[in-house]
C-alpha positions in Angstrom: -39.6 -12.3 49.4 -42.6 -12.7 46.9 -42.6 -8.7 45.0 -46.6 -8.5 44.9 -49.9 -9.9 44.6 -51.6 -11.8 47.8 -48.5 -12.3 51.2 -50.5 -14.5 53.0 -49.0 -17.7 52.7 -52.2 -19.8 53.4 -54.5 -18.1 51.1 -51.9 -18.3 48.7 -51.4 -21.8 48.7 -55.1 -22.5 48.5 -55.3 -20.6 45.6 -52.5 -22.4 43.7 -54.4 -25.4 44.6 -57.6 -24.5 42.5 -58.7 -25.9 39.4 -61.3 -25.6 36.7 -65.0 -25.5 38.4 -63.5 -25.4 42.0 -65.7 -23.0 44.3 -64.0 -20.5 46.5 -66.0 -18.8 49.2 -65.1 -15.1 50.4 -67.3 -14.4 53.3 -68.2 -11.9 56.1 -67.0 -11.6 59.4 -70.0 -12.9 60.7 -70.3 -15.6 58.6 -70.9 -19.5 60.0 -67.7 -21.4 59.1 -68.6 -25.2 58.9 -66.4 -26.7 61.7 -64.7 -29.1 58.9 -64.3 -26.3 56.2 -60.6 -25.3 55.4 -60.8 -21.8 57.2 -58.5 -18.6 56.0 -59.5 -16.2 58.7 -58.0 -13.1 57.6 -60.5 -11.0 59.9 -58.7 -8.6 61.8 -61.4 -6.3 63.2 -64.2 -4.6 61.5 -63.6 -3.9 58.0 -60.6 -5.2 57.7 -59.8 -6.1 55.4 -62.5 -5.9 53.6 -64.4 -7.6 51.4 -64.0 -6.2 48.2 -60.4 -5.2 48.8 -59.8 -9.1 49.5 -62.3 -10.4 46.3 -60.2 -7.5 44.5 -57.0 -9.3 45.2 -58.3 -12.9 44.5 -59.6 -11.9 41.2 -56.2 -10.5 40.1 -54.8 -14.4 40.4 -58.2 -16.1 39.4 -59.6 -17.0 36.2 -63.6 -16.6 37.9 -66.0 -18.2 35.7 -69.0 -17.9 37.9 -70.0 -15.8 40.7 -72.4 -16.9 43.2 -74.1 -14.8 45.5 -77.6 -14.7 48.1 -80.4 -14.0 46.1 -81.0 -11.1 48.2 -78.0 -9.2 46.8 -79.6 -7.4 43.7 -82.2 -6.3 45.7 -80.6 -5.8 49.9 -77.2 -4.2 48.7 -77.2 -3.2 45.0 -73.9 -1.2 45.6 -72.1 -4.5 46.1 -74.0 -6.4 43.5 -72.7 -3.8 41.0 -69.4 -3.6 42.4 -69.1 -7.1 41.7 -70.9 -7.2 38.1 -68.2 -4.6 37.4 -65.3 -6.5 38.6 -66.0 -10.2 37.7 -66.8 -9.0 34.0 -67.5 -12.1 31.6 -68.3 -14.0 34.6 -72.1 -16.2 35.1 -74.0 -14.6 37.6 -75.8 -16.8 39.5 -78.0 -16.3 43.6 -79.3 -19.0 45.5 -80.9 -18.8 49.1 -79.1 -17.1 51.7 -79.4 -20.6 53.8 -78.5 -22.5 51.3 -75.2 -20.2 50.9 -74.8 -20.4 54.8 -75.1 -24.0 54.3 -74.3 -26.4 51.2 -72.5 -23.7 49.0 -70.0 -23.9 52.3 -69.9 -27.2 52.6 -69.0 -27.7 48.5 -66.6 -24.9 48.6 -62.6 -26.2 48.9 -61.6 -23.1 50.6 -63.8 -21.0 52.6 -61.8 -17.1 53.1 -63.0 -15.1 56.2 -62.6 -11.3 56.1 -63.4 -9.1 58.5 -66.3 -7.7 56.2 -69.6 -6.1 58.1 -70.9 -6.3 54.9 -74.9 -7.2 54.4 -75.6 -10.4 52.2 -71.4 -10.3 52.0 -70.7 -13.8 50.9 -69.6 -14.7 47.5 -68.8 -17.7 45.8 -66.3 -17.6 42.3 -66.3 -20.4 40.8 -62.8 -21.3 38.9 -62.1 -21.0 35.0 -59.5 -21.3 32.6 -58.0 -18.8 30.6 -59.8 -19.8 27.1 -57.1 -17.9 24.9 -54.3 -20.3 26.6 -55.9 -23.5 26.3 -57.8 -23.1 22.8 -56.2 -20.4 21.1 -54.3 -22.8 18.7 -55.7 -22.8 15.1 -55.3 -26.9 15.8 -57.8 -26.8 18.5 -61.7 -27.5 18.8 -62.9 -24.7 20.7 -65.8 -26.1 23.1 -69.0 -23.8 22.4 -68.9 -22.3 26.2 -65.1 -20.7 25.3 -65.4 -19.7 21.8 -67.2 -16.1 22.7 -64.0 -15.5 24.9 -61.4 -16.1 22.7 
């Protein structure tokens, strides 16, 4: 039996699948899944789980190098904006329109995670990294520019 870290074997999986730039989305209960998305519906009933216990569990498998959220965030619900600035620290920060998360974000993403979230604007996007000390931390490197402020 696996000792810790995420037990659902779907979710999992997905997540050993990812790769540098790859786009997961951890979204609401209420959230439109596109009918030819690949779906981890984890929603239970309301609130659980929930969405920052599930983004909490991603993020302890995940390099996130970007963060991607509805531009009304900041603004609509500032608690989970914060939450998240805390959390995904060292991460890029970007919003786009709620539609256009409802829409083409999903449609990009490769995995699109369902929680049982009732959770205002609660749909985020991380977008996949690498761990910069791993890959250029060898004096017989070149450091790309975008990595050399995390190693």
């Amino acid at each position: 039996m696996k000792r810790s870290g995420i037990l659902n074997a779907e979710l999992s999986g997905v997540l050993a699948t990812l790769g540098h730039t790859d786009l997961l989305l951890v979204v609401d209960a209420g959230f439109p899944v596109p009918r030819d998305a690949h779906r981890i519906d984890l929603a239970l009933a309301e609130n659980l789980p929930d969405l920052r216990t599930v983004l909490d569990l991603i993020a302890d498998e995940l390099v996130v190098e970007g963060v991607v959220r509805a531009e009304d965030v900041p603004t609509h619900n500032p608690r989970l904006d914060a939450w998240l600035q805390e959390r995904f620290t060292g991460a890029e920060f970007t919003t786009r329109p709620h539609a256009e998360v409802l829409g083409g974000l999903a449609r990009q993403a490769k995995a699109v995670v369902r929680t049982g979230a009732f959770e205002p604007w609660g749909n985020i996007g991380l977008y996949c990294g690498v761990d910069a000390p791993r890959w250029f931390g060898r004096k017989d490197i070149v450091v790309p520019e975008e990595y050399a402020s995390k190693l």
